[in-house]
N, C-alpha and C positions, 0 to 999 in steps of 0.2 A: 725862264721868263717870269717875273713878279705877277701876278692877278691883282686887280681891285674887286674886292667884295664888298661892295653897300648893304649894310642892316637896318631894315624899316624897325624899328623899336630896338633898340643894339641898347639900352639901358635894361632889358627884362632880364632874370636871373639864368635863363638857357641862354638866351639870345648875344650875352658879353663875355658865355664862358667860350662858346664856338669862334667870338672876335678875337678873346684873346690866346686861344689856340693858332687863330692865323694870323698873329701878329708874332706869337712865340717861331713860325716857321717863317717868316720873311714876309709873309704878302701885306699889299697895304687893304688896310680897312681903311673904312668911312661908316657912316651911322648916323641916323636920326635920331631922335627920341620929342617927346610931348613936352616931359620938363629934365632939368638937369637933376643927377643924386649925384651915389658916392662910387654907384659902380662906372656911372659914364665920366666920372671925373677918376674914376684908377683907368678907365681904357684910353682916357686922354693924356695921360701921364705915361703909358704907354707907349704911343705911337698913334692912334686911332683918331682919322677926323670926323667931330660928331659935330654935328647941328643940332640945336633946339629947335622945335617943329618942323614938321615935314614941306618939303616943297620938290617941286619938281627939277630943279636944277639939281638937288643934292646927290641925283645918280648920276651925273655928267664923270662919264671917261671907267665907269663902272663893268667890267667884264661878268658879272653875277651878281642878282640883286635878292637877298633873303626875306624870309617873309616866317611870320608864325600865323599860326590858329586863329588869334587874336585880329593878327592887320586883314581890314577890309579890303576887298577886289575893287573899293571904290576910292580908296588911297591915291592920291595923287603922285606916290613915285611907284605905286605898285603900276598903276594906269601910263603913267611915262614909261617903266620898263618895257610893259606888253608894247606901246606903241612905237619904241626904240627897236622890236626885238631881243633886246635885253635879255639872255634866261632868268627865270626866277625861281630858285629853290626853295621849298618851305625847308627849315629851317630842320626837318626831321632825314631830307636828303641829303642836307650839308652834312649831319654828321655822318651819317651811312656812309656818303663818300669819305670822310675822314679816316672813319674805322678799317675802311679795307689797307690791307696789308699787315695788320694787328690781328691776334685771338682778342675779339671781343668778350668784357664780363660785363653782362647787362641784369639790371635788378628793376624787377615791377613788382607791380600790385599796388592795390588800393591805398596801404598805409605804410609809413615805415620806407619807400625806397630811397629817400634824401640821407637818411642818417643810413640804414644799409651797405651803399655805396658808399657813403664818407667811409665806414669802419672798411670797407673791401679797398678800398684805394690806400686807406693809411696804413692797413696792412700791407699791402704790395710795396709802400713805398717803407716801408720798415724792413720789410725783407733785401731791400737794393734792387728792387727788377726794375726802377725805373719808367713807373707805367705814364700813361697820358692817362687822362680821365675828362669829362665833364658829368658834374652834378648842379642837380638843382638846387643848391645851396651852400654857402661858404662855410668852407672848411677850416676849422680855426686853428691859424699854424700855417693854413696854404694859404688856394683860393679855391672857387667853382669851377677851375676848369688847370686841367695843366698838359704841355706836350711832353714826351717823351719817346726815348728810342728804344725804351724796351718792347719785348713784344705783346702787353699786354694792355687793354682797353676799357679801363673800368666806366661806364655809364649807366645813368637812370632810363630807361625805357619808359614814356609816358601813356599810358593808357586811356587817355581823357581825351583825347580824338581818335583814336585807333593807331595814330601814326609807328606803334609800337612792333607791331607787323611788320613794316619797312628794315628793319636792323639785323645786319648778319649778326650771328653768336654763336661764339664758342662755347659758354658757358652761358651760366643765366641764376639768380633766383628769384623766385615767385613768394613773395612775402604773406600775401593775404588775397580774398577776393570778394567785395563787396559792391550792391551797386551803386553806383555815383554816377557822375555826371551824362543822368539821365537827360539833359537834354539833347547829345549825339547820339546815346545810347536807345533810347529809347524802349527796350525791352532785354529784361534780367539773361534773356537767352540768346541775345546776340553778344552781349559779355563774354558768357562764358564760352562760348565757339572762337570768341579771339582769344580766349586763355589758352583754351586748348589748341588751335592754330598757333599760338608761339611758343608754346611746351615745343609743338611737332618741331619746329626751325630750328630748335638750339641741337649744333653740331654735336658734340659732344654732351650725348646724357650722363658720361659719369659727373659730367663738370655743373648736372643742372640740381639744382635743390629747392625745392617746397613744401611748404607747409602744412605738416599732416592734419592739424588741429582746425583749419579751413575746412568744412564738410563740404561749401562750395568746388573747392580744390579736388578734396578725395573724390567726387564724384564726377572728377575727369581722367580719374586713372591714371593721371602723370607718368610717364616713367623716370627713371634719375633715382633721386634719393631725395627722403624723405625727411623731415626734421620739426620736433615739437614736443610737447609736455606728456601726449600722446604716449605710451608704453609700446603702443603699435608701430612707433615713426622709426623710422631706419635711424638718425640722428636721434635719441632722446634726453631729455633736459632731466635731471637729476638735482634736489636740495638746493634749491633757490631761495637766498636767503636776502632781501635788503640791509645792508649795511651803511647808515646814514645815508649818504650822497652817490653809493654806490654800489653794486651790485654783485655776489658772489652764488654760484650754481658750477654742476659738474656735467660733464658730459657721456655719453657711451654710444659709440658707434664703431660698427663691425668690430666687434670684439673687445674694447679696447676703453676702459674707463681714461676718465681726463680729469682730474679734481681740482677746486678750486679756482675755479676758472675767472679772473674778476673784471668790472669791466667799472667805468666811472659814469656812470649812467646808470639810469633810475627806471624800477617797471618791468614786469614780466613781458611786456611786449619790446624790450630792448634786449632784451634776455633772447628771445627769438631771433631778433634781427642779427647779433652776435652770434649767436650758434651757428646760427647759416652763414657767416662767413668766416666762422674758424673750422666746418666741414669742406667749404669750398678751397681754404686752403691747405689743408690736410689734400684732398687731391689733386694740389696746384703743387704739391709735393713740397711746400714752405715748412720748413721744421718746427715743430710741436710750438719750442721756447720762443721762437720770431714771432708767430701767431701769438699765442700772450700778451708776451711785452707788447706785439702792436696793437691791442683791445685794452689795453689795462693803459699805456699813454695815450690812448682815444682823446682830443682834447674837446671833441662837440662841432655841433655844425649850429652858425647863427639861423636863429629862429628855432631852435629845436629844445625847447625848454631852457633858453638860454638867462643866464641871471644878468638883468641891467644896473642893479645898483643896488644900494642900501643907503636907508636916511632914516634920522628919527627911530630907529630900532623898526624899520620896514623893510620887509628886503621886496624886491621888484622882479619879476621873471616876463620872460616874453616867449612864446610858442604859436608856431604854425598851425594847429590843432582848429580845422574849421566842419570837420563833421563827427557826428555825435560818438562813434566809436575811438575817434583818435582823442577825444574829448574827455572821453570815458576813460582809458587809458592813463592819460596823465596824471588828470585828478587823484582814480584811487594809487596810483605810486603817488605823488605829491601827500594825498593824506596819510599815508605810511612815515614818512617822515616826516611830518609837521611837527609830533612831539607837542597835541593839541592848540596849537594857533590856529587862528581862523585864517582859512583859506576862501580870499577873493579874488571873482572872476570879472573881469570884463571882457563879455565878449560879442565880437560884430560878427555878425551871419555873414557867409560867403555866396552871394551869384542867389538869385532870386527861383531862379529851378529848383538848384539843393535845398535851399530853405524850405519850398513845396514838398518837396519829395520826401525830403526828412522829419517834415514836422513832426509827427509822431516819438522818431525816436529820440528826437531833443528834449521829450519828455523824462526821460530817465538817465541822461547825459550827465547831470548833474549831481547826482547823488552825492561825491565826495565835497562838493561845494558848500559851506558854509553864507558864504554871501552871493549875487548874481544879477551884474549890474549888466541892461543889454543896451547897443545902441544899435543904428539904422543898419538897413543889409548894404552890405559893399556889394555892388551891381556887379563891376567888374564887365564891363562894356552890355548886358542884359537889357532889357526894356523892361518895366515894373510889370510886375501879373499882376490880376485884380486879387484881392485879400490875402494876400503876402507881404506881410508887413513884422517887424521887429514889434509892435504890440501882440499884433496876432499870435506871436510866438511864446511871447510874454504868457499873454492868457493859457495855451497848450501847455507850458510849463506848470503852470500853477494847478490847471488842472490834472495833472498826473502825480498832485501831492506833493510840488516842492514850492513853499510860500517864499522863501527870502529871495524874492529876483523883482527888478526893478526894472525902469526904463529912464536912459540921461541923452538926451542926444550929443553927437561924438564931438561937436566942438566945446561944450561943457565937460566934458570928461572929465581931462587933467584937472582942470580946477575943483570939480565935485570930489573927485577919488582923494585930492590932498586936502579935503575938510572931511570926508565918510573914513579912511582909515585911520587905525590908532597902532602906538608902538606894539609890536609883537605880533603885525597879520604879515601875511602873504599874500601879496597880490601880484597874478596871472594875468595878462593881457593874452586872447584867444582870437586865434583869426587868420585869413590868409591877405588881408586885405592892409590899410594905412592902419588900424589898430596900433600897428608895432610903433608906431612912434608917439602913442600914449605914454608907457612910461618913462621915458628918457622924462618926457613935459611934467609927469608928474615928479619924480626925481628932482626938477629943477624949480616948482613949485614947493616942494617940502622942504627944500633948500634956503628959501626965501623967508619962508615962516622965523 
């Protein structure tokens, strides 16, 4: 028998790949969203009936009604479902229920688990196993989310409300562990007991991998295997060299050198994200040359350092990159191959907590940036703190030694960025927020000149 599943936000980047996973198996969807994009116009192209704004009627005839972190208990179809009796699954139960019957490969931590999982998925599906997946971000070549009947289940485990806990696994890796989204979290040590609590869960520890080079990590004793730059790490990274636009290092684990290893991706921390998943297939028993070939045709996940364009001898990039280590990351790979053009940043602070929480280390985020223009923080449903503010930030910047950073507010942007840059920069749009469609606007602004 067919289900209806109603998605209160079914336009969010988890929330469309789970719809379009149950439209790939038959059931009908439906879905709200606040405004239309590009993913609720592919889910409607689909199959999927979606409404712009929420209303009560939109769960009519709905057998389960989804919900994320985000949607408020004061929603008017979340409030209709309870009053319908309606179940309502957050959105972290739908997949759990999805994945049974699969070996699940689930990838966290702090940074790094969107592209992770893209590189574990495209190896799987390079290999022919046929996997289903959902990630937090489109896979370019695929999408965010795909079914399949093989037996294997590649997913993001999100750690930003704990809901990470909830997911059977067969395998797993553990990329990084820093603290963030102190505003659920609250305290550095209730973090790490969920790290440690989800090490414990994954079935299979030959299939689990993490990061030796995390001291956070090491000092939960993981078991599995281990992998990093480390000499100490069970998996160890070997002659990492940048090569233009892409990446060459070697590997050695249990015994067994890997050379040459290359990937099309930029950055010692993509260098890590990679090795953890050509150890995890090495014990997924995928042969040497499949694992390769699947990292070295990696074709990129949108939003992950992704390039928008070029005008006027400018080229354009866009990245997710909204706290100071994943910040930090890009940049010095970005200024490795700039080949001295100036590297500019525009970036909007993410969630008014992080920005408190962070301030400090956004002092030193910057370093590989040459220019650093900021605008307003993306609230991101938040209420404002008092002295939290994108000047504020400003100032802690400057104060830590780095003078070239400005302030533009973000409907000015495009128009200021295509009168501020000149032929020959680099300009990074940063953020997790509407940022990303700065430069497409600049793009079509320098177009116009």
């Amino acid at each position: 028998m067919q289900k209806h599943y109603h998605f209160i936000g079914i336009g969010g980047i988890g929330m469309s790949g789970l719809a379009r996973i149950l439209l790939r198996k038959g059931e009908k969807v439906s879905g709200s969203d606040l405004k239309r994009s590009a993913l609720v116009d592919d889910l409607k192209r689909e199959g999927a009936l979606v409404s712009i704004g929420h209303s009560a009627k939109n769960i009519k005839g709905s057998h389960a009604v989804i919900y994320s972190t985000d949607i408020a208990k004061e929603n008017v179809e979340y409030r209709k479902a309870e009053e319908k009796s309606i179940p309502l699954l957050h959105r972290s139960e739908l997949l759990a229920q999805m994945m049974g019957g699969y070996a699940p490969l689930l990838v966290t931590g702090t940074h790094g688990k969107t592209t992770t999982a893209s590189l574990l998925a495209h190896m799987l599906l390079e290999a022919g196993l046929d996997p289903s997946f959902s990630i937090g971000g489109h896979l370019i070549g695929h999408q965010n989310a795909r079914y399949g009947t093989g037996l294997y289940f590649a997913a993001e485990a999100d750690e930003s409300d704990g809901t990470f806990l909830n997911y059977p696994s067969f395998g797993a890796i553990i990329t990084n562990l820093e603290p963030d989204h102190m505003d659920y979290w609250k305290e550095e040590s209730k973090i790490l007991k969920a790290f440690q609590r989800f090490s414990s869960q994954v079935g299979s520890k030959k299939h689990l991998f993490w990061c030796y080079d995390d001291l956070r990590l090491r000092s939960l004793k993981i078991k599995g295997s281990s992998f990093g730059f480390d000499e100490k790490a069970d998996l160890v990274i070997n002659n990492f060299r940048q090569v233009e636009w892409g990446v060459i290092f070697d590997i050695s684990f249990e015994g067994k050198k890997y050379q040459e290893v290359e990937i099309p991706l930029i950055g010692a921390h993509n260098v890590m994200n990679s090795s953890s998943v050509f150890g995890l297939g090495l014990k997924l028993d995928i042969s040497e040359n499949v694992i390769r070939s699947g990292l070295k045709s990696f074709k990129g996940v949108g939003r992950r350092f992704e390039k928008k364009g070029e005008c006027q001898g400018i080229v354009i990039y866009d990245d997710y990159a909204h706290h100071p280590t994943e910040i930090f990351s890009t940049l010095r790979a970005m200024k490795s191959i700039a080949h001295g053009k100036r590297i500019v940043v525009a970036f909007q602070p993410h969630r008014y907590s992080r920005t408190k929480y962070c301030m400090n280390d956004f002092a030193d985020a910057f370093e590989y940036a040459d220019e650093v223009i900021l605008t307003e923080i993306y609230a991101a449903q938040e209420s404002p703190l008092y002295g939290i503010t994108a000047e504020a930030l400003l100032e802690r910047i400057q104060e830590g030694g780095f003078e070239p950073v400005s302030y533009v507010e973000r409907k000015k942007l495009p128009h200021y960025l295509s009168k501020f840059l000149k032929k020959g920069d680099l300009l990074v749009t940063m953020g997790a927020g509407d940022i990303t469609f700065v430069g497409p606007a600049v793009l079509e602004a320098l177009e116009k000149q």
